[in-house]
C-alpha positions in Angstrom: -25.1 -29.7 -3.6 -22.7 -32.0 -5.6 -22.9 -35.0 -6.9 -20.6 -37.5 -8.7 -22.1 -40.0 -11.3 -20.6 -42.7 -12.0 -20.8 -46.2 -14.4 -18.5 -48.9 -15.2 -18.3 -51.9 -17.0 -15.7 -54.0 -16.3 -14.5 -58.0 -18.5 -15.3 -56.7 -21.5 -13.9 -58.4 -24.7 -11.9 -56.3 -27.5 -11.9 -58.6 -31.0 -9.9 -56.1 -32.7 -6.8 -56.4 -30.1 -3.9 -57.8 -31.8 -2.1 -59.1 -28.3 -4.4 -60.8 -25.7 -3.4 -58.3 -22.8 -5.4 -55.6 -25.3 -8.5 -58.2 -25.2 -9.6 -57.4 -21.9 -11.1 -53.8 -21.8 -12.7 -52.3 -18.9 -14.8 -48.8 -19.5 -15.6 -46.1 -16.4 -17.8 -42.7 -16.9 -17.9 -40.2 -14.5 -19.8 -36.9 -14.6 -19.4 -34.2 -11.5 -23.2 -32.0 -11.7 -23.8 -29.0 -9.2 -27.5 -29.2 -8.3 -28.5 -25.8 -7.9 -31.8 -23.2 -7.9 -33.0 -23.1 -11.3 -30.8 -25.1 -14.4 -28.2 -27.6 -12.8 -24.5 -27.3 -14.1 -22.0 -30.3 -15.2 -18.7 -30.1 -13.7 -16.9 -31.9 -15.8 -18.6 -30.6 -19.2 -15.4 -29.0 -20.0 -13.2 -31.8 -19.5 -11.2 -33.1 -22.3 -12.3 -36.2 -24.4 -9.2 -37.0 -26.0 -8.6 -40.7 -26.3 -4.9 -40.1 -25.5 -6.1 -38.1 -22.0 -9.3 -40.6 -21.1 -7.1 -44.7 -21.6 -4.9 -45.7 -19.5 -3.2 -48.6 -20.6 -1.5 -51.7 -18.3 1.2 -53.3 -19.6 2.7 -56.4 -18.5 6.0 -57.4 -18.0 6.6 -60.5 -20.4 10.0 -61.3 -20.8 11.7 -63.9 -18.9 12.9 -63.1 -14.9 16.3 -65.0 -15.8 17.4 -63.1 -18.9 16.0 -59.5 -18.0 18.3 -60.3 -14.8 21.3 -61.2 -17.1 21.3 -58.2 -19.0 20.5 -56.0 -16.1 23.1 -57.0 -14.5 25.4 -56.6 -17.3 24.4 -53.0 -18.0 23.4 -51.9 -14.5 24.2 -54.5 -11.9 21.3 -53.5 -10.4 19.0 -56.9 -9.8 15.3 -56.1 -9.5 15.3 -52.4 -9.8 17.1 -52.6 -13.4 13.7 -53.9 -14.0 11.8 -50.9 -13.5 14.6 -48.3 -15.2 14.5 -50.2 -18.1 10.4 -50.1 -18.3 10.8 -46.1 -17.6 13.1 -45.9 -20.6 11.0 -47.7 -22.6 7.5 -46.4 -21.7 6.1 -43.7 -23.0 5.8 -40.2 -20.0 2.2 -39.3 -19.4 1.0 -36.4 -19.4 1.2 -36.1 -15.4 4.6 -37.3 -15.6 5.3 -34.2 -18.0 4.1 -31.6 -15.7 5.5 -32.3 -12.6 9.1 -32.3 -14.5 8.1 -28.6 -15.9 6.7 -27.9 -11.9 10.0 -29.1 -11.0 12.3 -27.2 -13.3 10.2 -23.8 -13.0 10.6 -24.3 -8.8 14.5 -24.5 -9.6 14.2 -21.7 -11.2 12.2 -19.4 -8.9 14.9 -20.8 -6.1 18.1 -19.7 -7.9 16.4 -16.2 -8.7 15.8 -15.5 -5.4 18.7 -16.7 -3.8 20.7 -14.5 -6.4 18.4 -11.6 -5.6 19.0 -11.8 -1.8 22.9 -12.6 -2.3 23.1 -9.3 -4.4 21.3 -7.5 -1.5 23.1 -8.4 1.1 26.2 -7.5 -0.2 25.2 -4.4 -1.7 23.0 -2.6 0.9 23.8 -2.1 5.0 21.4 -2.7 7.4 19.0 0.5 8.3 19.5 1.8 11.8 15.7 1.6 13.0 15.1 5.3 14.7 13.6 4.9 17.9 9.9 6.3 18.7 9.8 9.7 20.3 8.0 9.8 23.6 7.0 13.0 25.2 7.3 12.0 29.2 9.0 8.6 30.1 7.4 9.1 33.6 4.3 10.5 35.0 7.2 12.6 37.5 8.0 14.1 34.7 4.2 15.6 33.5 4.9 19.4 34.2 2.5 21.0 36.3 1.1 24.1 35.5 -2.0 26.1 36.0 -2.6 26.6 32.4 -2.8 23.0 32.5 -5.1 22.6 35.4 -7.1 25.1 33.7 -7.6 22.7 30.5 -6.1 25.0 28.0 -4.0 24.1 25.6 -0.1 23.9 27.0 3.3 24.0 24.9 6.2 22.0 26.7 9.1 23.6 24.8 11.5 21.8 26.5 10.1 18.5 25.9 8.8 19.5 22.4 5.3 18.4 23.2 1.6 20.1 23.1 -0.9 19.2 25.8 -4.5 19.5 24.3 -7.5 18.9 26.6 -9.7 16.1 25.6 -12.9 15.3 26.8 -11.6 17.2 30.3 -7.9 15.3 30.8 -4.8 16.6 29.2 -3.4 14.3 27.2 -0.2 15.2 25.5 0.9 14.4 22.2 4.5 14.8 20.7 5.6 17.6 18.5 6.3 14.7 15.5 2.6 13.6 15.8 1.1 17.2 14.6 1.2 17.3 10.5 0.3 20.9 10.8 -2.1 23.1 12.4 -4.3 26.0 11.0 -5.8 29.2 12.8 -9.3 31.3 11.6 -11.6 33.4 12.5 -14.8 33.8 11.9 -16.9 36.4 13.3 -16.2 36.3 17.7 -14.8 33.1 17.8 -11.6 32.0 17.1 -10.9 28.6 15.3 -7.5 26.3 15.6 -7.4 23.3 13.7 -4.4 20.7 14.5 -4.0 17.8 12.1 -2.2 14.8 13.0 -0.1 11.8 11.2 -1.7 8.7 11.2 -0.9 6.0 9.4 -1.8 5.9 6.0 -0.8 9.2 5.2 1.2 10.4 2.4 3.0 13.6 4.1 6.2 12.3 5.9 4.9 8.6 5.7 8.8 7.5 5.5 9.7 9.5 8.3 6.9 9.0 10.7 7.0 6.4 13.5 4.2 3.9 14.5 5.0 1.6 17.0 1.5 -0.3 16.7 0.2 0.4 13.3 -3.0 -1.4 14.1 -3.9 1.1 17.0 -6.8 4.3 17.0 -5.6 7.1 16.2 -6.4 10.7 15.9 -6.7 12.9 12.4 -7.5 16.1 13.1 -8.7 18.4 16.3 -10.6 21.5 16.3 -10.6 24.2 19.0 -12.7 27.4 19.6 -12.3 30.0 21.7 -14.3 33.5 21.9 -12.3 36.8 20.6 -14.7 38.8 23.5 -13.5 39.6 26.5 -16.0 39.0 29.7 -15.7 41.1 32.6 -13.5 40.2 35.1 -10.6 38.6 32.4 -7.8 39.6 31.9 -7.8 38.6 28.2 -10.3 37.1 25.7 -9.8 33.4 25.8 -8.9 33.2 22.1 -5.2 34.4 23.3 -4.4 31.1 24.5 -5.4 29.4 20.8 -3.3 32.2 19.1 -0.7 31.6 21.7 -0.4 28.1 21.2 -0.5 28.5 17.5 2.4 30.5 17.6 4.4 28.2 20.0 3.4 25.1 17.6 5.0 26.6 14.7 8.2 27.8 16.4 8.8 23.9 17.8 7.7 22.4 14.9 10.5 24.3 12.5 13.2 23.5 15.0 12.3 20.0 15.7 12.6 19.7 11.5 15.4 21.5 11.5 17.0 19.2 14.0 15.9 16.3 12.5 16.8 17.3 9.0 20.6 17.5 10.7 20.3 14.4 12.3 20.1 12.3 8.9 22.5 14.9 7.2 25.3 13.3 10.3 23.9 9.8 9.8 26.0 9.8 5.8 28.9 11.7 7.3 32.0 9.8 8.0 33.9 10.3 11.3 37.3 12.0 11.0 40.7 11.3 13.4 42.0 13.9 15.3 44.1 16.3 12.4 48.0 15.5 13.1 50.3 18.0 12.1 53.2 17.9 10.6 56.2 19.3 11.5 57.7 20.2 8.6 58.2 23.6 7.2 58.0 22.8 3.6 54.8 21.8 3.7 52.2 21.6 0.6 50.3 25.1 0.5 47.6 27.1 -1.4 47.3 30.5 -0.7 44.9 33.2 -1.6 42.1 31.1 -1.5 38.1 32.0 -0.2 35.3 29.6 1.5 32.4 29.6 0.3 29.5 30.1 1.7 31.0 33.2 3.7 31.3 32.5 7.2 31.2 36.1 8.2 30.0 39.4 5.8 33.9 40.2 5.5 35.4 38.3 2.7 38.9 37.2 4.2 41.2 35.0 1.8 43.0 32.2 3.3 45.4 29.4 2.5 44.7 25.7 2.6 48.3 23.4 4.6 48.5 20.1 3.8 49.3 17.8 6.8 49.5 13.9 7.4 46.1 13.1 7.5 44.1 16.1 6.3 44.6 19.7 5.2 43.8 22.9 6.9 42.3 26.1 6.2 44.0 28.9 7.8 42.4 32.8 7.2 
């Protein structure tokens, strides 16, 4: 609990003023004291007790309303506002006065920083093409049906670079840019396959992944078991389907990086116009020349024509 304490005295008489608006002296004390369990603390203990921060002083405006209008008006022409510029001038800023000025000028400053900042950015840097969110089936039509499916194992769509895992009974599948990476053990029968997935927070591939609601549940890691012996009656030990889908994961995973890796290679490169040829016969040429890297295991030397609007490379 809080409370503020106050006293004041108020008509009090000051013999040692030398004008008479210094003779009449009014005194206020205020304390702020937090009443709390145990020793209560004073607020305002720390306050400064300056004479110059604790009087305010009143001054009143003695000079006569027809000459302070004369010379206003000659300096000014302003009528009762030259009035209170001239008192401005001549007063003395407080101390309040003084720091909304240094607000003010440190604001200005802030302002023109930033507005040079996003000037310089605009005009240096493009925009960033957002990449769009991969999604494994835009339609339930398009859920394959299989019986490995029906059978809750776990399914590879290679053609729409997803993994259907079985959880808690319903196949639910996941795209092939979720998985971070998965793992496979064994340990004595059984067969172990661990599949971790980005999330966000991660470090691997943070700048690459894509989370269209941040905010949402989602999955780290799986694990799978299977058993390595084979009952009688099947036709393999259900473990294959683990190793199977191990396999499959990795192959999809390298060329979906791959493919992606391309993808942002392309995004840099400039497109080129058709190559017009000229029809010249004296045209610039360098013969005797190689590519590199070798396009076939035959090293074949070439010469390199230079046309209107690009050269040529002709083995």
């Amino acid at each position: 609990m809080v409370f503020i304490v106050s006293a004041g005295v108020e008509n009090l008489t000051n013999t040692k003023a030398k004008d008479d608006a210094g003779k009449n002296v009014t005194i206020a004390l205020s304390d702020t004291i937090l009443v709390k369990e145990g020793q209560n603390e004073v607020l305002t203990e720390r306050a400064k007790s300056r004479l110059k921060n604790s009087v305010i002083r009143f001054k009143e405006e003695e000079e006569d309303a027809k000459d302070s209008n004369k010379e206003n008006t000659e300096v000014l022409g302003r009528g009762k506002r030259s009035v209170v510029l001239t008192d401005q001038t001549r007063n003395k800023a407080t101390n309040e006065d003084k720091r909304k000025e240094h607000q003010k000028m440190l604001a200005q400053q802030l302002n023109d920083a930033a507005r040079q900042r996003l000037a310089q950015a605009s005009g240096s840097s493009e925009a960033k093409k957002v990449k769009k969110s991969n999604v494994s089936y835009k339609s339930y039509d398009k859920f394959p049906v299989d019986t490995e499916i029906n059978k809750l194992n776990i399914y590879v769509d290679k053609r729409h670079d997803t993994i259907i895992l079985p959880i808690f009974g319903i196949p639910v599948p996941f795209h092939i840019s979720m998985i971070k990476n998965c793992s496979q053990s064994v340990e004595g029968d059984f067969t172990y396959l661990r599949i971790n997935f980005a999330h966000p927070g991660s470090q691997i591939g943070k700048e690459l992944a894509q989370f269209p609601n941040p905010l949402a549940t989602y999955l780290k890691e799986l694990t799978y078991r299977a058993s390595n012996v084979k009952e009688h009656g099947e036709v393999a030990a259900p473990s294959n389907n683990l190793t199977t889908a191990f396999r499959l994961i990795k192959e999809i995973q390298k060329r979906f990086r791959t493919e992606e890796a391309e993808e942002r290679e392309k995004e840099g490169a400039v497109k080129q116009d058709k190559l017009i040829l000229s029809t010249a016969k004296a045209n610039p040429k360098l013969k005797d020349l190689f590519v590199r890297p070798n396009i076939i295991a035959k090293r074949i030397s070439g010469s390199l024509e230079a046309h209107i609007n690009g050269f040529r490379c002709v083995a």
